[in-house]
C-alpha positions, 0 to 999 in steps of 0.5 A, a space after each residue: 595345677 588344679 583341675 576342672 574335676 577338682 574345682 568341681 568336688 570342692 564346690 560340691 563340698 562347699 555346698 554340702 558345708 553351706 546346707 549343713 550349716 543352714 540346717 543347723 541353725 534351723 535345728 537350732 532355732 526350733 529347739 530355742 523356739 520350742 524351750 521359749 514356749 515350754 518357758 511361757 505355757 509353763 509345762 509340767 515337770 517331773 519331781 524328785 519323786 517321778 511324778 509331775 508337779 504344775 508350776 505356779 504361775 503368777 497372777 494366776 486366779 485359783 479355781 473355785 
């Protein structure tokens, strides 16, 4: 027999699941929105030998 106290802390737990999980795809979603724009802004990246190095972006027109 399950009492009111159990029921209780199971919906409690249940909760904290559902928020969890909320949260989760919340991270999740800002770390693929944040890796789409460093994809389309083209950010530096660093070479073999530690210094960074632009990307190439196509179509761009070369200064001067």
């Amino acid at each position: 027999m399950t009492t009111f106290q159990e029921v209780t802390l199971r919906g409690e737990a249940a909760e904290r699941r559902r928020l969890d999980e909320i949260e989760a795809a919340r991270q999740k979603r800002i770390r693929w929105e944040a890796a789409m724009e460093e994809a389309r802004v083209g950010t530096p990246r660093r070479t073999a030998s530690g210094t960074s190095k632009p990307r190439k972006r196509h179509g761009a027109t070369p200064p001067g």
